[in-house]
C-alpha positions as CSV (number, residue, x, y, z in Angstrom):
1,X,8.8,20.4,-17.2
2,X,5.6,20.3,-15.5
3,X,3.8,23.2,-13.7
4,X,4.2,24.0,-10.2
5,X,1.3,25.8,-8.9
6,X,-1.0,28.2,-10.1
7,X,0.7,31.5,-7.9
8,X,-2.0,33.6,-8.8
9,X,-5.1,31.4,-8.2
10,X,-3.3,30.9,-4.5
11,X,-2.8,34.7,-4.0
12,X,-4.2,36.9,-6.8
13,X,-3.9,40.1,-4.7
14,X,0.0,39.8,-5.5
15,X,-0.7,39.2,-8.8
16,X,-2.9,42.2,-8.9
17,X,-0.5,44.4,-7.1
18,X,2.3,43.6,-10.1
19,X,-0.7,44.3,-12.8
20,X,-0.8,47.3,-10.9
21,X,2.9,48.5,-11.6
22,X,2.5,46.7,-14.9
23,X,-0.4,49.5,-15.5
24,X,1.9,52.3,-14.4
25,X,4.5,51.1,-16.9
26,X,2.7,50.8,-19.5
27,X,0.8,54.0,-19.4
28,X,4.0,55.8,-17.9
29,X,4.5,57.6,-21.4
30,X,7.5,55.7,-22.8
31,X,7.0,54.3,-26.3
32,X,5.0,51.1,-26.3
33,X,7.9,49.9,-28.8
34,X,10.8,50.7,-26.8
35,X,8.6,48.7,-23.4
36,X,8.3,45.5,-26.1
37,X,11.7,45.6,-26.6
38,X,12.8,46.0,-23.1
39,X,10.5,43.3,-22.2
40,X,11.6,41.1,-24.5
41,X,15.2,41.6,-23.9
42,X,14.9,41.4,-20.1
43,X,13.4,37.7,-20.8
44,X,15.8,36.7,-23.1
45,X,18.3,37.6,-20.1
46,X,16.5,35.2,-17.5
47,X,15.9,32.9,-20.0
48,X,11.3,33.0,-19.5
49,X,10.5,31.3,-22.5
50,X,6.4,31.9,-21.5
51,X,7.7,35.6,-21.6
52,X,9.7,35.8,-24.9
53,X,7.3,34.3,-26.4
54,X,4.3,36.5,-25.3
55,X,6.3,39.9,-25.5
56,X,7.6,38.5,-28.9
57,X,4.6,38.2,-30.3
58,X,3.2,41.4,-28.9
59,X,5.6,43.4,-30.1
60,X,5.4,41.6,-34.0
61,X,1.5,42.6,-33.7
62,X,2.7,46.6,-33.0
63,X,4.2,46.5,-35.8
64,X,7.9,45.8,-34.7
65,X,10.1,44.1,-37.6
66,X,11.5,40.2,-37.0
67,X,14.9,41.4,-37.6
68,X,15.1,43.7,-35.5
69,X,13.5,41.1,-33.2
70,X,16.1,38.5,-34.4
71,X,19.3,41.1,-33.7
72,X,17.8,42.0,-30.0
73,X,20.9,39.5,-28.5
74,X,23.3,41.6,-30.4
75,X,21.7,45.2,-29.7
76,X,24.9,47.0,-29.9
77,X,25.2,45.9,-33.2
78,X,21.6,45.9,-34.7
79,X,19.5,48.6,-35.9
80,X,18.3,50.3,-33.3
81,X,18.6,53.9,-32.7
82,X,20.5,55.7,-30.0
83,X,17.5,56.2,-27.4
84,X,17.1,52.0,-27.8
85,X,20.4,51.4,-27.5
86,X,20.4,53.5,-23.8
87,X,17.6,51.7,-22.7
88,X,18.3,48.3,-23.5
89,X,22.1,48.9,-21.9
90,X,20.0,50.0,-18.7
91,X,17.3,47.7,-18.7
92,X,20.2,44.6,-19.2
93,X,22.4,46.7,-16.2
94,X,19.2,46.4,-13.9
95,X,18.1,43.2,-14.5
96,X,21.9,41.9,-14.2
97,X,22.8,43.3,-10.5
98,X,23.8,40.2,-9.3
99,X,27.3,40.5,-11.4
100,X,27.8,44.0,-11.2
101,X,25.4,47.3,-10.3
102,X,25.0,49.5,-13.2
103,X,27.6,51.3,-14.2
104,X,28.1,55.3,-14.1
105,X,28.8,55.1,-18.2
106,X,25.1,53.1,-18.4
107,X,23.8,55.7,-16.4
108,X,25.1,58.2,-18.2
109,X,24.2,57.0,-21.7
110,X,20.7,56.5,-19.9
111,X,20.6,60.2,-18.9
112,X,21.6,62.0,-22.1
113,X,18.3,60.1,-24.0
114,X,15.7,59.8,-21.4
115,X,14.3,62.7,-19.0
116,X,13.9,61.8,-15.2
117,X,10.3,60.6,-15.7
118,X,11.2,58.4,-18.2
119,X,14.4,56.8,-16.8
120,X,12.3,56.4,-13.8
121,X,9.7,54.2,-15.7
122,X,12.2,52.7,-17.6
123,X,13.5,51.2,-14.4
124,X,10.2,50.2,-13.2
125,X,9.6,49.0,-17.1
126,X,13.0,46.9,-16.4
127,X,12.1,45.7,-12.8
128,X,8.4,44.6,-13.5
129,X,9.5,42.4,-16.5
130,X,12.3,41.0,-14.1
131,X,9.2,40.1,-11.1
132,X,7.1,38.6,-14.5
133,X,9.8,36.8,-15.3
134,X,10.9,35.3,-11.8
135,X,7.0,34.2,-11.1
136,X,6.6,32.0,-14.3
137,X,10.1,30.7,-13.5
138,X,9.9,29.9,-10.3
139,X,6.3,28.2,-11.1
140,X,7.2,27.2,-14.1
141,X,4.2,28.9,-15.6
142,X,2.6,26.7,-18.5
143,X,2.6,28.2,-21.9
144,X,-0.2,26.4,-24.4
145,X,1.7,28.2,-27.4
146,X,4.7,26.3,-26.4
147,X,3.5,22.9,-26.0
148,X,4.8,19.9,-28.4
């Protein structure tokens, strides 16, 4: 599959204005391990390969584990703790709205781990990996990394 265009060298003020919530995220005050795993579970959902890749990798270079990296599909069943568990169930329920809004039991398991702040930017954490992802989608961004 061969590139579309370069979205950001045709309008980098968008590109800066997603950096920007990007920014927010990531200095928001949730753990930078629990935003790798949300980021790479959010791409794993949309299926961004560019993206799964990156956060992957990221996330292996902070010091998260390959199995637990490996289990991420099966969350429910790997070794994550409760907090994880909440967040990855809501991150999955936002990304997901097209089959079914997030459910009061999501949001509820959300609540009892994360304070207002935090589920806050644990949305935006959820809904700047899904705008990431839908870019290099829709553009089919190239990835170097991935090349034969």
């Amino acid at each position: 599959m061969s590139a579309r265009l370069d979205y950001n060298a045709v309008n980098p003020q968008g590109t800066r204005a997603l950096a920007g919530l990007q920014q927010y995220v990531d200095h928001s005050g949730l753990e930078r391990s629990l935003i790798d795993l949300v980021n790479v579970r959010v791409s794993q959902i949309n299926g961004c390969a560019y993206c799964i890749r990156l956060h992957t990798e990221e996330a292996v270079a902070r010091g998260e584990s390959h199995r637990r990296l490996h289990l991420l599909r099966v969350w429910a069943e790997g070794p994550f703790s409760a907090r994880e568990r909440a967040a990855l169930r809501w991150a999955e329920a936002v990304t997901a709205v097209n089959h079914a809004h997030p459910s009061d039991d999501a949001y509820a398991e959300a609540r009892a781990q994360f304070d207002d702040q935090d589920l806050v930017a644990l949305t935006y954490a959820a809904i700047a990996m899904n705008a990431w992802n839908r870019l290099a989608i829709a553009f089919r961004k190239p990835d170097p990394a991935l090349a034969g």
